[in-house]
C-alpha positions as CSV (number, residue, x, y, z in Angstrom):
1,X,34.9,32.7,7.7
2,X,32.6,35.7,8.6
3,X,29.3,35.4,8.0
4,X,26.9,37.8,6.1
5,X,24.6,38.9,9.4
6,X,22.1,36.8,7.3
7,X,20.0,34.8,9.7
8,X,17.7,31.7,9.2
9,X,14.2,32.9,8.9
10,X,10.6,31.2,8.5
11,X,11.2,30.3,5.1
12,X,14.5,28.2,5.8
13,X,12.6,26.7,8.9
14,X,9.8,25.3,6.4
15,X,12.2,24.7,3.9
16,X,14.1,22.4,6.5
17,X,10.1,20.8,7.7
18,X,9.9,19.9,3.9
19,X,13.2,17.8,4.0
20,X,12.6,16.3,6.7
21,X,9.0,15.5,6.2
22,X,10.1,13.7,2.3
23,X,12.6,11.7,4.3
24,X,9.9,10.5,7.2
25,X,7.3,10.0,4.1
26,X,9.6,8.0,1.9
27,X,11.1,6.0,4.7
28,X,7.0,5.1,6.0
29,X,6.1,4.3,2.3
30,X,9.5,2.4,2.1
31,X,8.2,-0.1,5.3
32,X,5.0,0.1,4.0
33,X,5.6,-1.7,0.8
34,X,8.0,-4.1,2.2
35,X,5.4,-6.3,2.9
36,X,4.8,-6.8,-1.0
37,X,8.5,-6.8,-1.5
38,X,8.3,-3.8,-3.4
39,X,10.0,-0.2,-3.0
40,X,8.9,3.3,-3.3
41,X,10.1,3.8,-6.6
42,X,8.5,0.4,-7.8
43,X,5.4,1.4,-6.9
44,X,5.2,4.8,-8.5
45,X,6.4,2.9,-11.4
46,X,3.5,0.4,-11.3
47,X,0.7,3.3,-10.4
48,X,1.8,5.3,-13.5
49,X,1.5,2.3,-15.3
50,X,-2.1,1.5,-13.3
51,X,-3.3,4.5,-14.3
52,X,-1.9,4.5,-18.4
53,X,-4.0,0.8,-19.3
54,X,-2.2,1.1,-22.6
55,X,0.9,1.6,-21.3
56,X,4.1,4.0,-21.0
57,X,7.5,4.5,-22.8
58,X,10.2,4.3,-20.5
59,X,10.4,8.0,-21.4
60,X,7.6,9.2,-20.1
61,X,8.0,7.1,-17.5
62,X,11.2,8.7,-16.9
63,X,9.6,12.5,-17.4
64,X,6.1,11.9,-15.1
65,X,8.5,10.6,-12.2
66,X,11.4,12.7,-12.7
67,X,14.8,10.0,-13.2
68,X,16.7,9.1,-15.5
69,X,15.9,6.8,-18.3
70,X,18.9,4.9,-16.8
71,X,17.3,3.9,-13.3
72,X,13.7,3.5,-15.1
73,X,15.5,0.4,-16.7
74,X,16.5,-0.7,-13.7
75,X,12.9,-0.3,-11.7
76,X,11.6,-2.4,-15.1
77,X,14.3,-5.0,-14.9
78,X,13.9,-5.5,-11.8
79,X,9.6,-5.6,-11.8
80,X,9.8,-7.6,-15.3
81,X,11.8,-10.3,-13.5
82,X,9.1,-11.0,-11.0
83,X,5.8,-11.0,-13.8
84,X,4.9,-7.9,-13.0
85,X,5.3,-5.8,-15.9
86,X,5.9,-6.5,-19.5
87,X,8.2,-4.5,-22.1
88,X,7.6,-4.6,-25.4
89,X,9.0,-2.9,-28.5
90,X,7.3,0.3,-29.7
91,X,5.3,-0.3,-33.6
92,X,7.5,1.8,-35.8
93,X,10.7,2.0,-33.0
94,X,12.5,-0.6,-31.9
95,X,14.6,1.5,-29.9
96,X,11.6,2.4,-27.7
97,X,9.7,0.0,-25.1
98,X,6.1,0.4,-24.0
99,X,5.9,-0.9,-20.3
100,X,2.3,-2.1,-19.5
101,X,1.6,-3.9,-16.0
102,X,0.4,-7.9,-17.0
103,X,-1.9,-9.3,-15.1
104,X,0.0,-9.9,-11.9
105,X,0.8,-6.5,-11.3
106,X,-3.1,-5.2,-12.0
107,X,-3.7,-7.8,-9.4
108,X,-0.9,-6.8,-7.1
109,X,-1.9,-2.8,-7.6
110,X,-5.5,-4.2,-6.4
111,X,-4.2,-5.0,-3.4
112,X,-2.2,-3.1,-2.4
113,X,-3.8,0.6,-3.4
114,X,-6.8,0.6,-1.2
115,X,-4.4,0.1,2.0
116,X,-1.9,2.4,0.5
117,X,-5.2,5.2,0.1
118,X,-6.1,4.4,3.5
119,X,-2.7,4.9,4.9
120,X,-2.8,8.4,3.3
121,X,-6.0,9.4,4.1
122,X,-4.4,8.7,7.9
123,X,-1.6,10.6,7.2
124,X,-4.2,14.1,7.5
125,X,-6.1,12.7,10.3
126,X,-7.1,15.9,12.5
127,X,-6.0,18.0,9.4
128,X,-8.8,17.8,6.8
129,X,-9.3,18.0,3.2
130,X,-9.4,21.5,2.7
131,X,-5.9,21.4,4.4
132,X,-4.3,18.8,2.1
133,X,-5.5,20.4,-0.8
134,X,-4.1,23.7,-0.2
135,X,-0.7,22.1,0.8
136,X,-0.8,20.3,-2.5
137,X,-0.9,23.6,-4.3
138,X,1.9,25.1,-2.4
139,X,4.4,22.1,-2.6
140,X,3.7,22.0,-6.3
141,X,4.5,26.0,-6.3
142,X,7.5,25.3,-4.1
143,X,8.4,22.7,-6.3
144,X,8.1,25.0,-9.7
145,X,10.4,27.7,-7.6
146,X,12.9,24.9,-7.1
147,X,13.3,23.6,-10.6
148,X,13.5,27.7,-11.8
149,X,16.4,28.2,-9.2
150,X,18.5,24.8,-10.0
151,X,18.5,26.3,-13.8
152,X,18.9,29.5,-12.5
153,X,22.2,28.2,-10.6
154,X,23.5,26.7,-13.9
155,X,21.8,23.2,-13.2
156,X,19.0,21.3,-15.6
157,X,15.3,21.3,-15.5
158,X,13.9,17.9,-14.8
């Protein structure tokens, strides 16, 4: 197969940085919770719910960290089995659950979030604020041009 005369540029250099960055940050944040026997996903579960005192459907669980309702119920099977979060049925809905932390997981989140802060306030050592911030902006546009181009290539927003 010929190809095009298209070469890798810049952008497919960052775009390759990115990936490769998401897999070296997931798999620190990965070893990084082990030592509360808990796993990436668990955790962003429990900070949502941290951060929602009055709780969260497992729909807007599913929305705010992008997965199906499917593995959601997994994350909260799996979380409700050790204490750590409750699920109870909506008022009005039995078909939806509201997931709240219990006091286990407040106390666990406690613990665990001013290390997990620490470790990411390491992460920018020798970078600075000002630096984070604006790379927070443009992962969020990069991220915005990626869900527009998976619907543009016949996929589904998230």
């Amino acid at each position: 197969m010929k190809h095009s005369g298209v070469r890798p540029g810049a952008c497919y250099a960052a775009f390759v940085e990115v990936l490769r960055s998401s897999e070296s940050l997931w798999n620190a944040s990965r070893i990084f919770l082990a030592r509360w026997d808990l796993s990436p996903s668990q955790f962003n579960l429990m900070k949502l719910l941290y951060d929602s005192p009055d709780g969260l459907t497992q729909s807007e669980v599913g929305r705010q960290l992008i997965m199906h309702r499917s593995n959601v119920t997994g994350l909260t099977d799996r979380l409700e089995a050790r204490r750590i979060v409750t699920r109870e049925d909506q008022a009005g809905d039995r078909r939806v659950y509201r997931l709240t932390l219990t006091q286990e997981g407040n106390e666990l989140m406690r613990s665990v979030l001013p290390r997990y802060y620490y470790v990411a306030e390491e992460l920018w050592s020798g970078m600075g604020k000002t630096k984070a911030r604006q790379l927070a902006v443009e992962m969020s546009a990069l991220a915005a041009n990626a869900e527009r181009l998976a619907v543009e290539e016949g996929g589904v927003a998230r």
